[in-house]
C-alpha positions as a Markdown table, in Angstrom:
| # | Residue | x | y | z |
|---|---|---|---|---|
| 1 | Unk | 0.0 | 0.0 | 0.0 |
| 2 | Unk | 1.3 | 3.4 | -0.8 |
| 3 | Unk | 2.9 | 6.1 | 1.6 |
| 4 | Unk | 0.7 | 9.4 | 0.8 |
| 5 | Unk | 1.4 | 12.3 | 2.7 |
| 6 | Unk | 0.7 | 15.9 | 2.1 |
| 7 | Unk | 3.2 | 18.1 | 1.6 |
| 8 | Unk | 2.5 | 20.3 | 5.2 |
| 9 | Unk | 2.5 | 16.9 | 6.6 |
| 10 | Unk | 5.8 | 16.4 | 5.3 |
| 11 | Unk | 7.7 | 19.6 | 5.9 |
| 12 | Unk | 6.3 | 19.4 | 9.7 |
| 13 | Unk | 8.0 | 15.4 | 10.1 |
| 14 | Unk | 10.7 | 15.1 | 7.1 |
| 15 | Unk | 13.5 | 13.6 | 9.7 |
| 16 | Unk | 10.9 | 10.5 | 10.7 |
| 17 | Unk | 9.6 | 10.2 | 6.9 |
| 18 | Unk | 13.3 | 9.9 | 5.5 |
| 19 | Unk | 14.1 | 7.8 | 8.2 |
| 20 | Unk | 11.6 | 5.2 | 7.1 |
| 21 | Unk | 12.6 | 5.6 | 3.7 |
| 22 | Unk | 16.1 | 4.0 | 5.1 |
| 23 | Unk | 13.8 | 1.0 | 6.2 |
| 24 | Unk | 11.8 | 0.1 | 3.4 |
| 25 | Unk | 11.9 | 0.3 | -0.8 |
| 26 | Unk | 9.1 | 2.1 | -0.4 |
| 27 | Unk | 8.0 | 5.4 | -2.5 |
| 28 | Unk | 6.8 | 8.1 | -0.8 |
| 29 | Unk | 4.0 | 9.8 | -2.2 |
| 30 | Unk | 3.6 | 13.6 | -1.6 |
| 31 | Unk | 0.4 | 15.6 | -2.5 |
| 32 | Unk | -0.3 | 19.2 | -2.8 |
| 33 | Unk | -3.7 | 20.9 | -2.9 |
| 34 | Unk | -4.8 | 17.4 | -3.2 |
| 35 | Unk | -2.9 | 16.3 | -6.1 |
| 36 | Unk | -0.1 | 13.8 | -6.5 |
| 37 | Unk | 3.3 | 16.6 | -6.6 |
| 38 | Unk | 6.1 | 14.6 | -5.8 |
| 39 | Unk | 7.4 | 11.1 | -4.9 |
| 40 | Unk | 10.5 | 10.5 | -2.4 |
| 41 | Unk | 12.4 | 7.5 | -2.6 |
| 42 | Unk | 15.9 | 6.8 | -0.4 |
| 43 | Unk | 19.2 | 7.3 | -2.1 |
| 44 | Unk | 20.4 | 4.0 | -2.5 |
| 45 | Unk | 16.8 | 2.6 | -3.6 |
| 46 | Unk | 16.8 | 5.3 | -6.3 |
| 47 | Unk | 20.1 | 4.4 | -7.5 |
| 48 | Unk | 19.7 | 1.1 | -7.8 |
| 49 | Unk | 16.6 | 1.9 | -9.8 |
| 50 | Unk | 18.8 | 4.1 | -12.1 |
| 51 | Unk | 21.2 | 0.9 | -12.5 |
| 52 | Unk | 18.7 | -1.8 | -13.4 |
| 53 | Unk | 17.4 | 0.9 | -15.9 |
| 54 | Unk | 20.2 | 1.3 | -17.8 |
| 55 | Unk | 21.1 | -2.3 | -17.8 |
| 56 | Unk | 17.4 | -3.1 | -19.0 |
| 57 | Unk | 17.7 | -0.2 | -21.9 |
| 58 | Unk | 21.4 | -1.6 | -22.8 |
| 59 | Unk | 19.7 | -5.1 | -22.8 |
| 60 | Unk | 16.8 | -3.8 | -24.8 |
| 61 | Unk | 19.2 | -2.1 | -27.7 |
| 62 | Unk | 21.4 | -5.8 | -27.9 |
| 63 | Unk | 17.9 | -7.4 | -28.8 |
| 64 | Unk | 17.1 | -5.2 | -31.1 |
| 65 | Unk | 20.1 | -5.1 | -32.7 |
| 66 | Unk | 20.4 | -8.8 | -33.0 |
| 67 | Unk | 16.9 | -8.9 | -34.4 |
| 68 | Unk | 18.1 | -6.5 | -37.1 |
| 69 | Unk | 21.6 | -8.7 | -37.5 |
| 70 | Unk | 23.3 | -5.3 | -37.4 |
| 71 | Unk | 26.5 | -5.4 | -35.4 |
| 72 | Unk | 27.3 | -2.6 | -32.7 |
| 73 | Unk | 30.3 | -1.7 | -30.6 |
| 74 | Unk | 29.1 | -2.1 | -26.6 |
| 75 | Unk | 30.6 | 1.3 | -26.4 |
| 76 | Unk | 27.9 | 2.4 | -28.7 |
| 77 | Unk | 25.2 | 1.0 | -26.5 |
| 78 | Unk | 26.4 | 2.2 | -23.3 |
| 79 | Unk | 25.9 | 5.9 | -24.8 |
């Protein structure tokens, strides 16, 4: 279940909310004026995001470039 918190919410307890960030993968969402603004994630959890990312899009480009028989340098992929 999703973390929602408002924004004033957040501002009056952002040392407990990033501390449970550190526990859990969780996201937190933030609203403002009742709509979604923002979501918070911990450092690490958001990095390790950003790695299996770019290992799935670098993944993703050596499929399709096998499927097209076209040979390309890694180096190009990693761009």
């Amino acid at each position: 279940m999703p973390r929602i918190v408002t924004a004033e919410d957040l501002r009056a307890r952002l040392g407990r909310e990033l501390d449970a960030l550190k526990e859990t993968e969780e996201a937190l969402y933030v609203s403002k004026r009742g709509r979604l603004a923002a979501v918070v994630l911990d450092s690490e959890h958001y990095a390790a995001l950003i790695d299996r990312l770019e290992y799935l899009e670098d993944s993703l480009a050596a499929l399709r470039a096998r499927e097209d028989r076209i040979t390309v340098a890694w180096a190009e992929i990693r761009e």
